[in-house]
VEXDREN-2710 file (C-alpha; in Angstrom, 1 decimal):
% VEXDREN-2710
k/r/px/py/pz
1/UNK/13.7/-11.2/9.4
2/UNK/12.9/-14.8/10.3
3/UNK/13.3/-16.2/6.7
4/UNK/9.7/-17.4/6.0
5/UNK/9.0/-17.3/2.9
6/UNK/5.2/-17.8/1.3
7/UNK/6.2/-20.9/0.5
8/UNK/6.4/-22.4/4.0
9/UNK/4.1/-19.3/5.4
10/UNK/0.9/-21.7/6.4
11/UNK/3.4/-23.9/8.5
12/UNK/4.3/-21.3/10.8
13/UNK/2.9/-21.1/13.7
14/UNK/-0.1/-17.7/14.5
15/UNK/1.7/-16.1/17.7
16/UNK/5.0/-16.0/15.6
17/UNK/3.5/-14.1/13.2
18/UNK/1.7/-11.9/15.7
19/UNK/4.6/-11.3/17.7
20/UNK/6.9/-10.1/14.5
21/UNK/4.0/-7.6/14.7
22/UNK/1.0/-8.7/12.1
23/UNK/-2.9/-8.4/13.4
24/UNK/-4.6/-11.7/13.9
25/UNK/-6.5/-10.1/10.9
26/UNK/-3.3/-10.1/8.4
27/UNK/-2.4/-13.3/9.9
28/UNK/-5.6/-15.2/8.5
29/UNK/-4.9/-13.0/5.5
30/UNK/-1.6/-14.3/4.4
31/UNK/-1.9/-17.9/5.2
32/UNK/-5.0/-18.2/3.1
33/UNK/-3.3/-16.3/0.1
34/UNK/0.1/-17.4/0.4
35/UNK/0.1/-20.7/-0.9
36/UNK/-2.5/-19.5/-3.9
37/UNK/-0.1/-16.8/-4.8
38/UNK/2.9/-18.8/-4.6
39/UNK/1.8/-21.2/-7.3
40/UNK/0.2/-18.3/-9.4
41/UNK/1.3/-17.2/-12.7
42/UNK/2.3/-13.8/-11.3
43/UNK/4.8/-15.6/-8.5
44/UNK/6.4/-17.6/-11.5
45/UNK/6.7/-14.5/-14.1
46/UNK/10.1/-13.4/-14.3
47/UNK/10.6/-9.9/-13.0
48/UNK/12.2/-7.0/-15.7
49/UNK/13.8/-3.8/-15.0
50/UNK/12.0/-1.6/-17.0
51/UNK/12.7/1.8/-17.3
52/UNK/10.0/4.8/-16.3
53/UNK/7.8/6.3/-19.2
54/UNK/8.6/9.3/-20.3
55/UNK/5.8/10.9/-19.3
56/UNK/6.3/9.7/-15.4
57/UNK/6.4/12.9/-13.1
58/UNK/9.8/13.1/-11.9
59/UNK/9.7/11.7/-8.1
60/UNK/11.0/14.9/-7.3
61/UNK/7.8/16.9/-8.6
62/UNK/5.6/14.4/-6.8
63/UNK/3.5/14.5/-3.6
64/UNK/4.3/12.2/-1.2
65/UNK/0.8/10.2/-0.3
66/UNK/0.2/8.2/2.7
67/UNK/-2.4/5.4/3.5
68/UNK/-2.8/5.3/7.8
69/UNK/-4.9/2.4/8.3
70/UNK/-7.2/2.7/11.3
71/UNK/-6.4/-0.7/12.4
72/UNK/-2.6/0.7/12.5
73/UNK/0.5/1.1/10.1
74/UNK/0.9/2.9/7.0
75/UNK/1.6/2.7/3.5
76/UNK/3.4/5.2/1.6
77/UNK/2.7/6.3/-2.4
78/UNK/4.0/9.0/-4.8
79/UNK/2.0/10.7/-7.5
80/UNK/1.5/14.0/-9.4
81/UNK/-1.6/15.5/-7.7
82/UNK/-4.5/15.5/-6.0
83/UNK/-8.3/16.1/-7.3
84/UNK/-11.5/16.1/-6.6
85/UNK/-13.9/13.0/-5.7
86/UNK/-14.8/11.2/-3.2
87/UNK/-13.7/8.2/-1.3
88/UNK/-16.0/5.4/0.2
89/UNK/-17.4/5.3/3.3
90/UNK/-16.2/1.6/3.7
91/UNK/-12.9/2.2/3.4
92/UNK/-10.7/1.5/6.9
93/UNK/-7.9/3.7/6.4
94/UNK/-7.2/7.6/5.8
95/UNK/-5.2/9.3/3.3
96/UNK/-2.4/11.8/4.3
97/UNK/-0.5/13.8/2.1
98/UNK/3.0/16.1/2.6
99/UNK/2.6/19.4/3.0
100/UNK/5.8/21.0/2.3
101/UNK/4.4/24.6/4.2
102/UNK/3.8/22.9/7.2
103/UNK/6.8/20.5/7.1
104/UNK/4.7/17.4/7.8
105/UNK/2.0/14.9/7.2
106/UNK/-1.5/16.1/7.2
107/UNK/-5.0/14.9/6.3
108/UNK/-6.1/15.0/2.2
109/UNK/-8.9/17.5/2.2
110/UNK/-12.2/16.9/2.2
111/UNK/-14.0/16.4/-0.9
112/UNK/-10.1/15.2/-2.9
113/UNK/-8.6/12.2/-3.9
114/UNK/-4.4/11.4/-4.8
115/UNK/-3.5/11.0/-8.1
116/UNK/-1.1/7.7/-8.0
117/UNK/1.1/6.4/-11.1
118/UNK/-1.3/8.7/-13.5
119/UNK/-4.7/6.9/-11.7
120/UNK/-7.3/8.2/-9.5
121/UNK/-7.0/6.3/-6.3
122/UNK/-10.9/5.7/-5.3
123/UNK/-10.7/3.1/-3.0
124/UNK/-13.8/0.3/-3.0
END
């Protein structure tokens, strides 16, 4: 919304970024990555459109998966399934998964992981 780019990220002032809505947390976060990622091979490497592989579940076949992080806001992934493992204790946010009986978000079970792009998401 403001424009800033990673580029000119560790110039900006830390109540800025706070009031647009990051955590003190994220805001230590990106200015100490920024500038390393901006002059990485990754930010330089020109982006393709590349089409899904064939054997990519159909986004209408998959579950919709949700990260809630307990320090607040979510992030939102699609996969095939879910199965069983288990997830580490150190981990600070919950997964959530759409349940299409009850119409809404609820809790993965116990004792299950999510399946995302064809891997096992065990978080460290």
């Amino acid at each position: 919304m403001l424009g800033i780019g990673p580029d000119i990220l560790h110039l900006v002032e830390d109540e800025v970024l706070k009031n647009v809505g990051f955590t003190p947390r994220d805001v230590i976060r990106l200015k100490q990555n920024s500038q390393l990622w901006w002059n990485s091979a990754d930010a330089k490497r020109k982006r393709t459109s590349h089409s899904p592989s064939p054997q990519s579940t159909p986004l209408n076949k998959k579950v919709r998966f949700e990260k809630r992080f307990h320090a607040g806001g979510t992030y939102r992934l699609y996969g095939p399934k879910m199965v069983e493992g288990d997830l580490s204790p150190e981990i600070d946010f919950d997964w959530y998964y759409f349940c299409k009986a009850r119409g809404d978000m609820v809790p993965l079970p116990l004792g299950y992981v999510p399946v995302v792009d064809g891997e096992v998401r065990e978080e460290p």
